[in-house]
Structures are given as structure tokens and as C-alpha cells.
mmCIF file as Biopython writes it, N, C-alpha, C and O atoms, coordinates in Angstrom:
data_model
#
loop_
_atom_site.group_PDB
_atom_site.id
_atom_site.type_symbol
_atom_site.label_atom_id
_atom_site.label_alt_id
_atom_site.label_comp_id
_atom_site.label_asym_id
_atom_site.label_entity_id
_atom_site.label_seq_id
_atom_site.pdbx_PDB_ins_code
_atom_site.Cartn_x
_atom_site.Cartn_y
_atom_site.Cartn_z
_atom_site.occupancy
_atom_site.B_iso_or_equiv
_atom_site.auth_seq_id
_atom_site.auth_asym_id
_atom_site.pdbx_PDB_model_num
ATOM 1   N N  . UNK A ? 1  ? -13.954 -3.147  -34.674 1.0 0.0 1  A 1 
ATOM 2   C CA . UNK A ? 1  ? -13.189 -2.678  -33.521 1.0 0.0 1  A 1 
ATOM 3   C C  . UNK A ? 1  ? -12.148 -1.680  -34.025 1.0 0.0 1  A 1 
ATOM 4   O O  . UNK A ? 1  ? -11.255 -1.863  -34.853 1.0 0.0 1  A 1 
ATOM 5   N N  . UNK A ? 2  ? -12.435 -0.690  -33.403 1.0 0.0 2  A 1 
ATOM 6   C CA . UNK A ? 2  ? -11.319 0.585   -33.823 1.0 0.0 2  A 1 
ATOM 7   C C  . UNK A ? 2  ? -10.037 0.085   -33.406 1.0 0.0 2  A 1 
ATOM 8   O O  . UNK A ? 2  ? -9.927  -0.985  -32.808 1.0 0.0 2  A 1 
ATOM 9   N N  . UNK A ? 3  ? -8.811  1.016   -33.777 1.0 0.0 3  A 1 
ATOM 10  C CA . UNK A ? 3  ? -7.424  0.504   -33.413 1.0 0.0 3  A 1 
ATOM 11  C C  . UNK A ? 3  ? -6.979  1.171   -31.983 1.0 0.0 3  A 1 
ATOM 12  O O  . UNK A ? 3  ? -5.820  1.012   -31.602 1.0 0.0 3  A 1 
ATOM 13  N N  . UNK A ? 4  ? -7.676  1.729   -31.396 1.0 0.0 4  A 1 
ATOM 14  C CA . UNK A ? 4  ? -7.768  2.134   -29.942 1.0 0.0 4  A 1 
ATOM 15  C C  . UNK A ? 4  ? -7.900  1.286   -29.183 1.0 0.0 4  A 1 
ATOM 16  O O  . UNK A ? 4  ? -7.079  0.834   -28.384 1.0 0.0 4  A 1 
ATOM 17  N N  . UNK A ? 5  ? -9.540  0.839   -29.478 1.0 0.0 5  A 1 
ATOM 18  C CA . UNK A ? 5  ? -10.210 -0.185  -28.923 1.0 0.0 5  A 1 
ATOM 19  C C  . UNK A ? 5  ? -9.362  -1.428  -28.781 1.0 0.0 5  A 1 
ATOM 20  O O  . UNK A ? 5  ? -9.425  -2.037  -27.713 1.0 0.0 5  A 1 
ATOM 21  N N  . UNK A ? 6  ? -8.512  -1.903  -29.824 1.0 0.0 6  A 1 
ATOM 22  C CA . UNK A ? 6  ? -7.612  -3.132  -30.058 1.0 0.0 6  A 1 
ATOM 23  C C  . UNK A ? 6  ? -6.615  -2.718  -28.936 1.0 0.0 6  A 1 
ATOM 24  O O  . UNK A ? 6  ? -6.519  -3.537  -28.022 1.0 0.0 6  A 1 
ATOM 25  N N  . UNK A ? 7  ? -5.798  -1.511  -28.835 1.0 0.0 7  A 1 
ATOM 26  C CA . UNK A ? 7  ? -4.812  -1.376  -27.581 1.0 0.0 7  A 1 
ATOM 27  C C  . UNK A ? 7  ? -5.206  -1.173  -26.783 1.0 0.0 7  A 1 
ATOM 28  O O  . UNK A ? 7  ? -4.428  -0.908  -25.866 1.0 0.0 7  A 1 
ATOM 29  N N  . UNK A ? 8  ? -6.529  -1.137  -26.525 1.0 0.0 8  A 1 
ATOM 30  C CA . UNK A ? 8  ? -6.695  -1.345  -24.973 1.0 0.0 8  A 1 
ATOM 31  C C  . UNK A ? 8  ? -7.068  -2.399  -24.527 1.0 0.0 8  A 1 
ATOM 32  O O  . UNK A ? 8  ? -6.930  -2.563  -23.314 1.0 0.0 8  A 1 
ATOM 33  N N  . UNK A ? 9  ? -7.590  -3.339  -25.233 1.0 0.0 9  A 1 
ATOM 34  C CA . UNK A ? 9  ? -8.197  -4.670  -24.968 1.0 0.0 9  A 1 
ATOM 35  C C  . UNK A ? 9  ? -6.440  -5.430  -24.719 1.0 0.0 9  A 1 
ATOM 36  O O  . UNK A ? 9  ? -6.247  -6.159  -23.745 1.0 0.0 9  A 1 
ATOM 37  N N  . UNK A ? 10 ? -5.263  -5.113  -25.763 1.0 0.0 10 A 1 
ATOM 38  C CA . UNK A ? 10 ? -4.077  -5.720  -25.284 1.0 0.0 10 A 1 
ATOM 39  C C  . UNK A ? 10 ? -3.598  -4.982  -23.963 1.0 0.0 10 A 1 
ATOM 40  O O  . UNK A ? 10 ? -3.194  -5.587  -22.970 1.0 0.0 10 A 1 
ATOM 41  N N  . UNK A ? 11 ? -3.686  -3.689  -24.063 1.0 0.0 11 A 1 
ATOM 42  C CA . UNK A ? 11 ? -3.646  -3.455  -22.312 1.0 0.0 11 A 1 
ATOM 43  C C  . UNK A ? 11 ? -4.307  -4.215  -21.205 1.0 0.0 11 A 1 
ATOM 44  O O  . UNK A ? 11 ? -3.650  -4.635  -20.252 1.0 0.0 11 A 1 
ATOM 45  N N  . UNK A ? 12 ? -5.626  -4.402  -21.320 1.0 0.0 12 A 1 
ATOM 46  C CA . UNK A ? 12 ? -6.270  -4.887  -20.072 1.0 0.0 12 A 1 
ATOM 47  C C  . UNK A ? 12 ? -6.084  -6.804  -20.377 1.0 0.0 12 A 1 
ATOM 48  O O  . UNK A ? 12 ? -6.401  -7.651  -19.541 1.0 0.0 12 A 1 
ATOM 49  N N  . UNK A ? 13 ? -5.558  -7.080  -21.637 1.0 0.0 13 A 1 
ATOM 50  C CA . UNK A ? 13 ? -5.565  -8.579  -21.390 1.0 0.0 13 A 1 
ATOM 51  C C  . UNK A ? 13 ? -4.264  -8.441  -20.610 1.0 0.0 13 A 1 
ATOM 52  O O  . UNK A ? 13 ? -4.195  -9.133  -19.594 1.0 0.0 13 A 1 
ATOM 53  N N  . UNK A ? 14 ? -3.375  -7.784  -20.863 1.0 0.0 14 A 1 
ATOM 54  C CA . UNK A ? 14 ? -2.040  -8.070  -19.917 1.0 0.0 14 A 1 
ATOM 55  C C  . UNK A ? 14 ? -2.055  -7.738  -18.922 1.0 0.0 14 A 1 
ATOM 56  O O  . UNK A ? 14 ? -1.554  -8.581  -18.178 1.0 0.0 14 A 1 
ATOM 57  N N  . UNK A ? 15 ? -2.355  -6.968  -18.479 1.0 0.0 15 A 1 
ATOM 58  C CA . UNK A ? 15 ? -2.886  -6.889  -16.626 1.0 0.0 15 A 1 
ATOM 59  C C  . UNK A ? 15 ? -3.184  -7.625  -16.430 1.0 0.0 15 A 1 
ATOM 60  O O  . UNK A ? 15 ? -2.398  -8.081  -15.600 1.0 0.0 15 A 1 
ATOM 61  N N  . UNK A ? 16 ? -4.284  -8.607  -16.680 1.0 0.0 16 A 1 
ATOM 62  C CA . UNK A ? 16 ? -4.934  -9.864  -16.367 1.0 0.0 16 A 1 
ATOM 63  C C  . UNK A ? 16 ? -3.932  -11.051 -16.363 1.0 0.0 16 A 1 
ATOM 64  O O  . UNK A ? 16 ? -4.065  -12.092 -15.719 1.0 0.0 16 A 1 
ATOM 65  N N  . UNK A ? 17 ? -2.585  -10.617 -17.448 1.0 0.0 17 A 1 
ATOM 66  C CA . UNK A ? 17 ? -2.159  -12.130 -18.007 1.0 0.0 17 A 1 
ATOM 67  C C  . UNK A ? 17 ? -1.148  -12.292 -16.515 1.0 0.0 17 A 1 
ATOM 68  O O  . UNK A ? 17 ? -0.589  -13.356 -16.250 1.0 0.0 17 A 1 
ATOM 69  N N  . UNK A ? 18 ? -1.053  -11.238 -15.760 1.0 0.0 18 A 1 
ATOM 70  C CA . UNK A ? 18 ? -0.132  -11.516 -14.924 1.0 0.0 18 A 1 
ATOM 71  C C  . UNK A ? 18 ? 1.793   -12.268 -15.637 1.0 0.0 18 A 1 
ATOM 72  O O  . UNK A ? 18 ? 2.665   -12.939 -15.084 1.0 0.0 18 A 1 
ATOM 73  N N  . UNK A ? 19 ? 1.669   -11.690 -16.993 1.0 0.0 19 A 1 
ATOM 74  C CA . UNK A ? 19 ? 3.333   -10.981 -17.545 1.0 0.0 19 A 1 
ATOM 75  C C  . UNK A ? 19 ? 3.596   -10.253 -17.345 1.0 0.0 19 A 1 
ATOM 76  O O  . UNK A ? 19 ? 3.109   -9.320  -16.707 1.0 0.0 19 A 1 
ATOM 77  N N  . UNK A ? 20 ? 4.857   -10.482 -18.032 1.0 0.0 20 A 1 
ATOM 78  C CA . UNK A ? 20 ? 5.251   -9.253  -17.744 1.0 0.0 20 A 1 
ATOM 79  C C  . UNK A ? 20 ? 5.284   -8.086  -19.208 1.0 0.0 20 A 1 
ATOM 80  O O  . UNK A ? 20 ? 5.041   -8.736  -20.225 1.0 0.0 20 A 1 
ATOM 81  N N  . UNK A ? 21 ? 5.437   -7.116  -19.405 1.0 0.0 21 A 1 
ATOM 82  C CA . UNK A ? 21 ? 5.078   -6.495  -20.873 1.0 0.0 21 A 1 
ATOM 83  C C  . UNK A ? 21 ? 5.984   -7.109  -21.944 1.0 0.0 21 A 1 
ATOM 84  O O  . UNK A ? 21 ? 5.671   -7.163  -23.133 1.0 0.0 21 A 1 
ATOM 85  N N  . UNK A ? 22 ? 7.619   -7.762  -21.212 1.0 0.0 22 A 1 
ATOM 86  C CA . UNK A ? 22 ? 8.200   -8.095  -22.657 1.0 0.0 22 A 1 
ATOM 87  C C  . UNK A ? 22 ? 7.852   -9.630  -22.849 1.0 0.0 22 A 1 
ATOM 88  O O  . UNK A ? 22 ? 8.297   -10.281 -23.794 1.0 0.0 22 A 1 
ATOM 89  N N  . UNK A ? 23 ? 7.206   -10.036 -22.094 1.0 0.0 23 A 1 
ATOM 90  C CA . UNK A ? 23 ? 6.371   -11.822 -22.416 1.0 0.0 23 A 1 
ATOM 91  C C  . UNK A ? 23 ? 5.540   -11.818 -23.054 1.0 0.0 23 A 1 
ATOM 92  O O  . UNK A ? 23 ? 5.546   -12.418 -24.129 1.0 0.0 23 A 1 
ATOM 93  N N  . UNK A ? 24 ? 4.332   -11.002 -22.524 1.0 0.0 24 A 1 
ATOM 94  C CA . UNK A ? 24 ? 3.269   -10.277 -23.297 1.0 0.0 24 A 1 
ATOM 95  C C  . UNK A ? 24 ? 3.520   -10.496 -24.809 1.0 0.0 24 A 1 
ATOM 96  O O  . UNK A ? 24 ? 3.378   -11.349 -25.685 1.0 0.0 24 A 1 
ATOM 97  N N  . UNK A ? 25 ? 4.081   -8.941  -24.567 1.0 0.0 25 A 1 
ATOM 98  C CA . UNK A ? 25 ? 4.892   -8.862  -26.478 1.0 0.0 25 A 1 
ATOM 99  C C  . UNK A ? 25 ? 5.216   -9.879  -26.836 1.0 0.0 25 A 1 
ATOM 100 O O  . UNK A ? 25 ? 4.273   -10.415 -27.419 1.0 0.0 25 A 1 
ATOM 101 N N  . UNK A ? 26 ? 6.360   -10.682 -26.806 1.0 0.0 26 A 1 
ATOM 102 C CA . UNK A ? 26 ? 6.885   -11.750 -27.119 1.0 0.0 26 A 1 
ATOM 103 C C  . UNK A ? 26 ? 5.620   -12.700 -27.664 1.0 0.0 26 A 1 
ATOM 104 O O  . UNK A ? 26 ? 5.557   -13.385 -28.685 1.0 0.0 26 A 1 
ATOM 105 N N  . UNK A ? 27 ? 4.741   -12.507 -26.715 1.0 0.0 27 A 1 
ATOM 106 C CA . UNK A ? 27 ? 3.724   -14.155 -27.037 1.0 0.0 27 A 1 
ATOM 107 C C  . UNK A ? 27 ? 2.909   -13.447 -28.112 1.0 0.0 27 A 1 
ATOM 108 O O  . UNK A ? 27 ? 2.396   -14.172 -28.965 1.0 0.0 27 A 1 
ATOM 109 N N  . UNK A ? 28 ? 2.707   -12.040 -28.196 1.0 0.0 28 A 1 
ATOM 110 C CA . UNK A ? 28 ? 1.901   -11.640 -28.719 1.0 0.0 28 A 1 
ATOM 111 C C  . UNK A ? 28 ? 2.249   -10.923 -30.603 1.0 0.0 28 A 1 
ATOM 112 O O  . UNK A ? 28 ? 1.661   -10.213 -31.419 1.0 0.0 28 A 1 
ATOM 113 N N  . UNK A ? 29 ? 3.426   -11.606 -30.508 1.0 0.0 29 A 1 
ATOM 114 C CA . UNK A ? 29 ? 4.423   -10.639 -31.295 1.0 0.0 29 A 1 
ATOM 115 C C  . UNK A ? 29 ? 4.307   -9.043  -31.496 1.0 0.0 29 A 1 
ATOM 116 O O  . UNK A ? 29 ? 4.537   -8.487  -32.571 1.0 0.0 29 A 1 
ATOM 117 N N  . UNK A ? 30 ? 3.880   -8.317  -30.196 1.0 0.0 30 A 1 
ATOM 118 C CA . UNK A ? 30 ? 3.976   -7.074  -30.572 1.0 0.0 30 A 1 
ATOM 119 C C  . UNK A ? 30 ? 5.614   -6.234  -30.359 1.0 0.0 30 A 1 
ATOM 120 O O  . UNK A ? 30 ? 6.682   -6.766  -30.055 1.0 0.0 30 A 1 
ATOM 121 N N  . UNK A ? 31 ? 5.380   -5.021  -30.592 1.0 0.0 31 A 1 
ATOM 122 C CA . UNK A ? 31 ? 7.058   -4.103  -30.382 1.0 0.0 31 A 1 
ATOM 123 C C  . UNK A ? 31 ? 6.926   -3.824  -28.900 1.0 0.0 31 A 1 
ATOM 124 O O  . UNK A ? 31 ? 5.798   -3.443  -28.586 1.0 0.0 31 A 1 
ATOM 125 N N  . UNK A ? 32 ? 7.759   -3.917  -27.959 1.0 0.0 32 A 1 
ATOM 126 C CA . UNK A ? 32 ? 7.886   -3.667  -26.342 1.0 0.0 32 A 1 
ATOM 127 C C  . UNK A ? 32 ? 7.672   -1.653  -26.783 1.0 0.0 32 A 1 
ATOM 128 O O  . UNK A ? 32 ? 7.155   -0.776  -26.090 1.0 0.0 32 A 1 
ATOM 129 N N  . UNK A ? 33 ? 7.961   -1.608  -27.407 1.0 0.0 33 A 1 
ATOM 130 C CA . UNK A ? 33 ? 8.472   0.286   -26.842 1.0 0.0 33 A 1 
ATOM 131 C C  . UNK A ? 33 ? 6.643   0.913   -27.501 1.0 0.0 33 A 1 
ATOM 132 O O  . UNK A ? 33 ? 6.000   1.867   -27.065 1.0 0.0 33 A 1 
ATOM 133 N N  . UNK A ? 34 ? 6.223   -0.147  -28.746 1.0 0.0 34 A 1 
ATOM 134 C CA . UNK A ? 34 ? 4.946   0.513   -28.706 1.0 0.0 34 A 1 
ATOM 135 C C  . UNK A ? 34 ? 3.683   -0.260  -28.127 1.0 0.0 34 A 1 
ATOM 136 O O  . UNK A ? 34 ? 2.523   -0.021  -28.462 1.0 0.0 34 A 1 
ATOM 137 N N  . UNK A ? 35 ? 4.046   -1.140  -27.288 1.0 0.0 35 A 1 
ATOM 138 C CA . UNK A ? 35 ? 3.083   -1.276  -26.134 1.0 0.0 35 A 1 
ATOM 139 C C  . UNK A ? 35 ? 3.417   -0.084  -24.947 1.0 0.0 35 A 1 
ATOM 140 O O  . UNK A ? 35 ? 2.480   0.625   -24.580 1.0 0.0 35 A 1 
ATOM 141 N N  . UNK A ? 36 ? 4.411   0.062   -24.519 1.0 0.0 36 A 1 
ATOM 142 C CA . UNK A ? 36 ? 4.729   0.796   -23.453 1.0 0.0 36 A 1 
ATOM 143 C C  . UNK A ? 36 ? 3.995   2.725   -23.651 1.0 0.0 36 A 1 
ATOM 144 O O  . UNK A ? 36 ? 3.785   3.635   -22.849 1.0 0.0 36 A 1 
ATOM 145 N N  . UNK A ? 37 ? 3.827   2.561   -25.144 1.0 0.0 37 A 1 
ATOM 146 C CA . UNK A ? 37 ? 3.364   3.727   -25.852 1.0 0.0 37 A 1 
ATOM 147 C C  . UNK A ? 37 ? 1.831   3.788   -25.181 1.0 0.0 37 A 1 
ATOM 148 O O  . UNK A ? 37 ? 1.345   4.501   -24.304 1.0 0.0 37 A 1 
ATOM 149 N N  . UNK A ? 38 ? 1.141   2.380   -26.254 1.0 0.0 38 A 1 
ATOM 150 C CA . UNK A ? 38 ? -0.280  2.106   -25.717 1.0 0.0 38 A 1 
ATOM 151 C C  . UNK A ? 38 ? -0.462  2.232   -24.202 1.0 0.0 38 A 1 
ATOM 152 O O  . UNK A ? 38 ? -1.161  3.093   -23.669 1.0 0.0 38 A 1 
ATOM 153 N N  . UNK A ? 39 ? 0.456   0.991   -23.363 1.0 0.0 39 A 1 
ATOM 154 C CA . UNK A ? 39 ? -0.296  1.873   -21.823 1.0 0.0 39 A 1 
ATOM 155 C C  . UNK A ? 39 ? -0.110  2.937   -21.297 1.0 0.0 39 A 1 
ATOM 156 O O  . UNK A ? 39 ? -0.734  3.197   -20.268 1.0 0.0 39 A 1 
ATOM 157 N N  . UNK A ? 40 ? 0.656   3.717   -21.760 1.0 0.0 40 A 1 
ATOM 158 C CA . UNK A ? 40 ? 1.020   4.999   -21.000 1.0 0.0 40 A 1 
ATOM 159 C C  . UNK A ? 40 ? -0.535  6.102   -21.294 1.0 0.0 40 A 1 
ATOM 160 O O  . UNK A ? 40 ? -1.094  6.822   -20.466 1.0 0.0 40 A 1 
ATOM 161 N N  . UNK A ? 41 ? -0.910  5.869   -22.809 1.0 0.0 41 A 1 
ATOM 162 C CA . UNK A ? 41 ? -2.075  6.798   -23.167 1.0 0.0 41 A 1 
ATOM 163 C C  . UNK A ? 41 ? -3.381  5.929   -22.433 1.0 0.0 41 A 1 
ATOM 164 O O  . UNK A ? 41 ? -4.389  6.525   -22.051 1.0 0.0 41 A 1 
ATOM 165 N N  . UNK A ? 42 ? -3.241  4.666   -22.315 1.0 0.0 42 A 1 
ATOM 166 C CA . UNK A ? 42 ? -4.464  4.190   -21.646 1.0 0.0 42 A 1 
ATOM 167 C C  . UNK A ? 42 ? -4.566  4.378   -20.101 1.0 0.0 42 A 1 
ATOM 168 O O  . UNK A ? 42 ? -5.625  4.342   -19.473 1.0 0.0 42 A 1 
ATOM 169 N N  . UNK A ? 43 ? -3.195  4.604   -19.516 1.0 0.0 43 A 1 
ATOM 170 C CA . UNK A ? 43 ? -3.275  5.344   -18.332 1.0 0.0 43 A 1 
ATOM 171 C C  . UNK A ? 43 ? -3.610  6.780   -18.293 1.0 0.0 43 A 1 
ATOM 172 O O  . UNK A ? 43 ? -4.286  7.194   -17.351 1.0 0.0 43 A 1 
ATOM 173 N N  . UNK A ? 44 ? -3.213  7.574   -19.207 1.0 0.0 44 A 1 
ATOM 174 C CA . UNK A ? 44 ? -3.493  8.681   -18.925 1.0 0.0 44 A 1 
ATOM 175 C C  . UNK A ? 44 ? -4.906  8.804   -19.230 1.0 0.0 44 A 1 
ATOM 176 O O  . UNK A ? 44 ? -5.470  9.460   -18.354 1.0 0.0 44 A 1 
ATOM 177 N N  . UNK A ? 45 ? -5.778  8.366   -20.262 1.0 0.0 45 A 1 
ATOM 178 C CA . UNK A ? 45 ? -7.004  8.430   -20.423 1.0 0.0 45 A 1 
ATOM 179 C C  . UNK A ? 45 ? -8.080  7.517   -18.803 1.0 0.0 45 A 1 
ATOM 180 O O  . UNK A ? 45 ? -9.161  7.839   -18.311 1.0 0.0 45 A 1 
ATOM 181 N N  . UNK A ? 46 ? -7.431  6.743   -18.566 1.0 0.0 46 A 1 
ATOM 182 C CA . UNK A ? 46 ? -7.679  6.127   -17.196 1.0 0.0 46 A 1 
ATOM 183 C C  . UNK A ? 46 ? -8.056  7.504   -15.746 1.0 0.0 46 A 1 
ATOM 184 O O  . UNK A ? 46 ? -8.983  7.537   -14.936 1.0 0.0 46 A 1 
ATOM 185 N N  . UNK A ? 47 ? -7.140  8.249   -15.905 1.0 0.0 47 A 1 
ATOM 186 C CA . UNK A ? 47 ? -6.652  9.428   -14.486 1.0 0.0 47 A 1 
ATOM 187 C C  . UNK A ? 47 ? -7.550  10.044  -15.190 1.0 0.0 47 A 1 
ATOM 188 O O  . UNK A ? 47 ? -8.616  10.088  -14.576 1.0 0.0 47 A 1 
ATOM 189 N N  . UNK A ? 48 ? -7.592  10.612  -16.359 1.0 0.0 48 A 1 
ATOM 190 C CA . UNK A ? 48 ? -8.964  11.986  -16.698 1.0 0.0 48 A 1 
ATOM 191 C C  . UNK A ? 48 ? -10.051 11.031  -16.896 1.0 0.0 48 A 1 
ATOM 192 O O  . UNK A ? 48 ? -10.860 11.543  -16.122 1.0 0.0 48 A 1 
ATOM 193 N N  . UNK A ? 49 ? -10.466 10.330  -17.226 1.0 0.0 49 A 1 
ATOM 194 C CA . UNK A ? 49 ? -12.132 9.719   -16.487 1.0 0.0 49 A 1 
ATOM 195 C C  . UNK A ? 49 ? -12.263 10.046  -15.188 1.0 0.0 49 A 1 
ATOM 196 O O  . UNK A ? 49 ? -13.143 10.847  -14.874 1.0 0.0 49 A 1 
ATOM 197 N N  . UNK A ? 50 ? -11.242 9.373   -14.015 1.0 0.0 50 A 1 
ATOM 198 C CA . UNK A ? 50 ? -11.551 9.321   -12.986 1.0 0.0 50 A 1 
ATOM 199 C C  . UNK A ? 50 ? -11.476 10.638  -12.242 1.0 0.0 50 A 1 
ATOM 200 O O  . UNK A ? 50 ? -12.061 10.794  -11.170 1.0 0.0 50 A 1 
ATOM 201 N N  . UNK A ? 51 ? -10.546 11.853  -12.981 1.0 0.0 51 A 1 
ATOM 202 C CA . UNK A ? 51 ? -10.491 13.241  -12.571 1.0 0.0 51 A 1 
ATOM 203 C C  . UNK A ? 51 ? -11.629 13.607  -12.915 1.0 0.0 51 A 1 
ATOM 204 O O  . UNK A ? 51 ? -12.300 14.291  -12.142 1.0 0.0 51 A 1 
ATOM 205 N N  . UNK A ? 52 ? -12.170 13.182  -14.330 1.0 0.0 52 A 1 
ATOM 206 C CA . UNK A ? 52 ? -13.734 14.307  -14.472 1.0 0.0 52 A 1 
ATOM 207 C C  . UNK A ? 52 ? -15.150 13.710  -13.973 1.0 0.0 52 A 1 
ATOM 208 O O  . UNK A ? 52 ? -16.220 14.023  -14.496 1.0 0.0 52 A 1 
ATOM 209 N N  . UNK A ? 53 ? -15.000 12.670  -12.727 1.0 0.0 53 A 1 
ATOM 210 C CA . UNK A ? 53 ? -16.247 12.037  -12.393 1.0 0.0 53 A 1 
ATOM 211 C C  . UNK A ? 53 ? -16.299 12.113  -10.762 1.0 0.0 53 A 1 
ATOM 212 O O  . UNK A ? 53 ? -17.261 11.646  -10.152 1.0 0.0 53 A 1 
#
């Protein structure tokens, strides 16, 4: 599993986990400011799929 692949799978488990991002982190021991990093690029890669289809 690439290291992409790994932040997005923690993106879409936390959507699911119904936390909030600093619980998330917390449970997950990740950094709050570089999750907030990860979803921002998994959103933006999110809007250009759905712009180029």
C-alpha cells in the first residue's frame, strides 16, 4: 500500500468513524494539522474526478 493510498483509507475511515478529526487523531496517534493536510488533497483530488467525468 502506497503512502497515498494509507491517507486516504485514514480519510475515508474517519468519515465513517463519525469523529471528529482531533478524536480521530488522538485515537489514531496521528498530527491534527497533517491530517487536515491529507483531507484537503483528498478533497481536491475528489472535485477533479468528478469535474473530469
Amino acid at each position: 500500500m502506497t503512502l497515498l493510498m494509507r491517507q486516504q483509507k485514514h480519510v475515508e475511515t474517519w468519515q465513517a468513524s463519525g469523529l471528529s478529526q482531533a478524536a480521530y487523531c488522538r485515537e489514531h496517534k496521528l498530527n491534527a494539522k497533517t491530517f487536515s493536510n491529507w483531507l484537503r488533497i483528498y478533497r481536491m483530488e475528489q472535485t477533479a474526478t468528478q469535474v473530469s467525468t
